[in-house]
C-alpha positions as CSV (number, residue, x, y, z in Angstrom):
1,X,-70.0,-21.0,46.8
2,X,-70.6,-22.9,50.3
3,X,-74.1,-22.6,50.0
4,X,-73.9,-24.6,46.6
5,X,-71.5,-27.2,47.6
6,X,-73.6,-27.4,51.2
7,X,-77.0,-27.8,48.4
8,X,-75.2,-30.5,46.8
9,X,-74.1,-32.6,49.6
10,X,-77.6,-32.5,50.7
11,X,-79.2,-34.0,47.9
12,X,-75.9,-36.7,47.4
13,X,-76.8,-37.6,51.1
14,X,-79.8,-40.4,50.5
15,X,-77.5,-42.1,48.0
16,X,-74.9,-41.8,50.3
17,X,-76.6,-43.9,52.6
18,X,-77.6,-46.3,50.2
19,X,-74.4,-46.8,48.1
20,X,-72.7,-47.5,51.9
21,X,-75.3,-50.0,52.5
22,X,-74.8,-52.1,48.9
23,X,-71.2,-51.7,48.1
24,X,-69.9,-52.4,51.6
25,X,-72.0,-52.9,54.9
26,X,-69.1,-52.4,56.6
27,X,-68.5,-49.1,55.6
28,X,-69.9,-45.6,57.4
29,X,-70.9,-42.8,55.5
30,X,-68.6,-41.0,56.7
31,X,-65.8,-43.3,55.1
32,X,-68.1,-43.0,52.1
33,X,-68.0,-39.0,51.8
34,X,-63.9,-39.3,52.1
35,X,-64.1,-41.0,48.3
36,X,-66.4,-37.8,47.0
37,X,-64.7,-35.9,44.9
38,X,-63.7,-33.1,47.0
39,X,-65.1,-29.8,45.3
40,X,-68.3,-31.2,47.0
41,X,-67.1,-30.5,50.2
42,X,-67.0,-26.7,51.0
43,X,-63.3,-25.7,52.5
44,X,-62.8,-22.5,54.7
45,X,-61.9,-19.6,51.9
46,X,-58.4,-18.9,52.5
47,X,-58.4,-14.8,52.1
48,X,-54.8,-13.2,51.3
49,X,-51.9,-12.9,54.3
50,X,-52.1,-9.2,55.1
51,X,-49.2,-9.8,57.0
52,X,-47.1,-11.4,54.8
53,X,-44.8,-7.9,54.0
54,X,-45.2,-7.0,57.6
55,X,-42.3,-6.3,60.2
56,X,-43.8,-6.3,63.7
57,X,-42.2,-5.4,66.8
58,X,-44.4,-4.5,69.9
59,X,-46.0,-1.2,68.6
60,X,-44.0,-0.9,65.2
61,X,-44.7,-2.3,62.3
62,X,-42.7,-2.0,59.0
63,X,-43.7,-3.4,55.5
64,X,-40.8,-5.4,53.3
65,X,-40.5,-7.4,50.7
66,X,-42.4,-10.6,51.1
67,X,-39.4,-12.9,50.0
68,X,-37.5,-11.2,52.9
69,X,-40.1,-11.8,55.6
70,X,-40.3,-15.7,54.3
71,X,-36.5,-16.3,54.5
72,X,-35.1,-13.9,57.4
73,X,-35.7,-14.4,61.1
74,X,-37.3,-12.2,63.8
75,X,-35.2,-12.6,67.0
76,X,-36.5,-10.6,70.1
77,X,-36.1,-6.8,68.2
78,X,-33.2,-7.8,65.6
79,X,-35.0,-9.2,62.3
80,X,-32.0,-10.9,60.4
81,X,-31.9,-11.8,56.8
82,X,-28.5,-13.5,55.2
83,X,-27.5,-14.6,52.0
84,X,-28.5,-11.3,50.4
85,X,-26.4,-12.0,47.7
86,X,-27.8,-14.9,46.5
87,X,-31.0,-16.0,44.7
88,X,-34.1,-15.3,45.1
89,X,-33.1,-12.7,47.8
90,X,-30.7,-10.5,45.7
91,X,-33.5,-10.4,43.3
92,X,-35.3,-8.0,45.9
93,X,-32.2,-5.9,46.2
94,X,-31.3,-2.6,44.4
95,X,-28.4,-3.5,41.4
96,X,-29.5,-7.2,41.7
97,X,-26.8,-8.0,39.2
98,X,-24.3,-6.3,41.3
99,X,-25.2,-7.9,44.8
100,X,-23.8,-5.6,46.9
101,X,-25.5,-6.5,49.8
102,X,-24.4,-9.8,51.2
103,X,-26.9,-9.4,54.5
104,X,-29.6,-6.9,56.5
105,X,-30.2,-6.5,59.7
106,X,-33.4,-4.7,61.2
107,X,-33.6,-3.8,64.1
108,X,-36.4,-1.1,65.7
109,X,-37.7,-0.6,68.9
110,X,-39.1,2.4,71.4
111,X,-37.2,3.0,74.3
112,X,-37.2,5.7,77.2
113,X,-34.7,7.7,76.0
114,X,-34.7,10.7,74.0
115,X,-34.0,10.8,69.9
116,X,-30.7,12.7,70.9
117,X,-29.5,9.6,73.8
118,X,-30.1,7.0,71.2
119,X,-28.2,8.7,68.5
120,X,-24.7,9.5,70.8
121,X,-25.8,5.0,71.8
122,X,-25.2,4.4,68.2
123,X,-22.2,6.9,67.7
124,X,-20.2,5.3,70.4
125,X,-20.7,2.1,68.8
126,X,-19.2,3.6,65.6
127,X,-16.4,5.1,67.2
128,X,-15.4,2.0,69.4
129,X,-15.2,0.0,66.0
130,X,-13.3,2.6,64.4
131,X,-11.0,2.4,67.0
132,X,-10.7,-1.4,67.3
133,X,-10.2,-1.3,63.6
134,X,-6.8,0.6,64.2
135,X,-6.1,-1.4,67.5
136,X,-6.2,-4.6,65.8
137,X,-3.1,-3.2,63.1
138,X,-1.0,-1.9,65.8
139,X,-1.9,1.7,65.0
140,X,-3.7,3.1,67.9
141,X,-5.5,6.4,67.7
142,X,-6.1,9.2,70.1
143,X,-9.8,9.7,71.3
144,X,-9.5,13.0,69.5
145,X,-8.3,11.3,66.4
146,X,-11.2,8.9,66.7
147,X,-13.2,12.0,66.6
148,X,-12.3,13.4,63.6
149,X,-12.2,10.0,61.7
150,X,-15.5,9.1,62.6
151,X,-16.6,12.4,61.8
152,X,-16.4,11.7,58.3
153,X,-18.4,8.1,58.4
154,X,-21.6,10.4,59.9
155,X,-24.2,12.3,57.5
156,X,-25.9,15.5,58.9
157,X,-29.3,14.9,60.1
158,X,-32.1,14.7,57.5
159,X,-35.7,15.7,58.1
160,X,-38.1,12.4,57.4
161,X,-41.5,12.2,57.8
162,X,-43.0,8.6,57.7
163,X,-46.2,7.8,55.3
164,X,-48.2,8.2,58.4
165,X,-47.1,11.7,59.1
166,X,-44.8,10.8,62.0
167,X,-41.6,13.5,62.0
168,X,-38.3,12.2,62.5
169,X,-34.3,12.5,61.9
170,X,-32.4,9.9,59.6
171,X,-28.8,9.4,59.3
172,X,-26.1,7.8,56.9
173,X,-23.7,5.7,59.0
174,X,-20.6,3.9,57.5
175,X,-19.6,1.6,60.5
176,X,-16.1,-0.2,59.5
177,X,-15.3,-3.1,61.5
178,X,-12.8,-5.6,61.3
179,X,-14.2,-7.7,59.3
180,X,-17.1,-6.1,58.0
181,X,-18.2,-3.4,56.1
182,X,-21.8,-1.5,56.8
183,X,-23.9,1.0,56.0
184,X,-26.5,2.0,58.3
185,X,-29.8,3.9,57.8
186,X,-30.7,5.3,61.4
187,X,-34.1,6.7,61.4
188,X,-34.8,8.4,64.5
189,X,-38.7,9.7,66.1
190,X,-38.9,11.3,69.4
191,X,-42.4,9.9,71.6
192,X,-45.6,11.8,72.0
193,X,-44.7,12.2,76.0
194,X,-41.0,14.0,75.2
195,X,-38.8,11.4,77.5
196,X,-39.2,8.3,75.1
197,X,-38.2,7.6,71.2
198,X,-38.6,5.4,68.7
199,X,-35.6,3.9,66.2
200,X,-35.2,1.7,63.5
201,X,-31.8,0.6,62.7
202,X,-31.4,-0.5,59.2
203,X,-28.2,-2.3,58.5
204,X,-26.9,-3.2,55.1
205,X,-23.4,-5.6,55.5
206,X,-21.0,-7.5,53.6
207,X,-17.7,-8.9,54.8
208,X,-14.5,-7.7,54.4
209,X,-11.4,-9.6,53.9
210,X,-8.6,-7.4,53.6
211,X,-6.2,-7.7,55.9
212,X,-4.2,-4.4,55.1
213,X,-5.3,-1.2,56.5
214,X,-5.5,1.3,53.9
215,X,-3.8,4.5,54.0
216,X,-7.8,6.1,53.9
217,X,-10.3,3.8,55.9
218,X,-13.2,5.4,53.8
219,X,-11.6,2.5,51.0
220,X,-13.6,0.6,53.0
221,X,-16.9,1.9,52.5
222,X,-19.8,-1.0,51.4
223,X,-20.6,1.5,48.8
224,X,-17.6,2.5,46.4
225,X,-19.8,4.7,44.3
226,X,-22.0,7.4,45.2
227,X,-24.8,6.1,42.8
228,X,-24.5,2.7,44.3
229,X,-25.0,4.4,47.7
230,X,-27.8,6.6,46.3
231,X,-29.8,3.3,44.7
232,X,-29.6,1.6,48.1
233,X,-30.5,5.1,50.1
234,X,-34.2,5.5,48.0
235,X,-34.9,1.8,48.1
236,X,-34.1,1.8,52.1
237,X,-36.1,5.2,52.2
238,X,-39.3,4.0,50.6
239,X,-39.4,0.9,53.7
240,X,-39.0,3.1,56.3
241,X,-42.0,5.3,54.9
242,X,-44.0,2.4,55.6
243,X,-43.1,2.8,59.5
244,X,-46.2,2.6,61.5
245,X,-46.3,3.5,65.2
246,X,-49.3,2.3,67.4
């Protein structure tokens, strides 16, 4: 298609010349090409965004939805995406109708620490909110009863292996805080060199404006049914098959 455009200009170029000299001395060809119609001058061909779906962060790379990657925001490792819950994002969401989901947060990273450090990082965090949770009513709890509470907000480890054969450990986090409700898809892979791992923290959230503790803090769950959960869980499952490590 250049080569035919390029063909054409050619042989409009001695009546170029000439309609600049008659119409307007004044003129340059070069004003004069501007008022050709511009299929006769050959553009770059624009080929398709490969990384328009693509989450990059130093040597990880994640594919999600295009709409996502247009309206979040990648800040250092944390990729941030709000308004979940309204259009066109909630579109891209399992139960659009539903929009359960009211933000995401992404974050993923390799760090030189093993699988098993990162995961008791995370658990701490859960715990601490767990406990600040109770602080904030006036109802302190015992580390021990911290313990068992957050016991129940953990899933056993799951085997996962990525799309590019990479082996790994994923977990089911409810982390209740204050104000806000989330469930958390940890996916954990240890390095190549046995001192180093790689993470991605995938955070589903929506706020929470109760201000009444209930008598079971699992009422406070994102997801109040297990096929809600489960929708969210294969969706979340399928992105971090995508996981690429280079």
């Amino acid at each position: 298609m250049k080569i035919k455009h390029a063909f054409l200009l050619l042989l409009l170029l001695p009546f170029v010349g000439a309609f600049a000299q008659n119409k307007d001395q004044k003129k340059s060809v070069k004003e004069v090409l501007k008022e050709l119609p511009d299929m006769l001058i050959a553009q770059p061909d624009k080929g398709p965004d490969t990384l328009a779906d693509k989450l990059i962060n130093f040597n990880l790379q994640l594919t999600i939805p295009i709409v996502w990657k247009e309206q979040g925001a990648l800040i250092f490792s944390d990729f941030k995406l709000q308004k979940a819950d309204k259009e066109p994002l909630s579109e891209s969401f399992p139960l659009p109708d539903k929009k359960i989901a009211q933000g995401v947060q992404i974050t993923m990273n390799t760090i030189k620490k093993s699988a098993a450090e990162k995961k008791e990082m995370v658990m701490k965090e859960v715990r601490n909110h767990l406990a600040g949770i109770y602080k904030d009513n006036g109802e302190p709890l015992s580390s021990k009863e911290v313990e068992t509470k957050a016991a129940m907000l953990i899933s056993s480890p799951e085997s996962f292996t990525t799309n590019a054969g990479k082996k790994g450990e994923l977990y089911y986090i409810n982390d209740l805080q204050t104000q806000q409700s989330n469930f958390v898809l940890l996916l954990l892979i240890p390095g190549d060199d046995g001192k180093s791992s790689h993470f991605v923290f995938f955070e589903y959230y929506r706020y929470n404006y109760e201000t009444t503790l209930p008598e079971d803090i699992l009422e406070w769950k994102m997801f109040v049914y297990p096929d809600e959960q489960q929708a969210y869980v294969d969706f979340t499952k399928k992105i971090l098959k995508t996981l690429v490590i280079k």
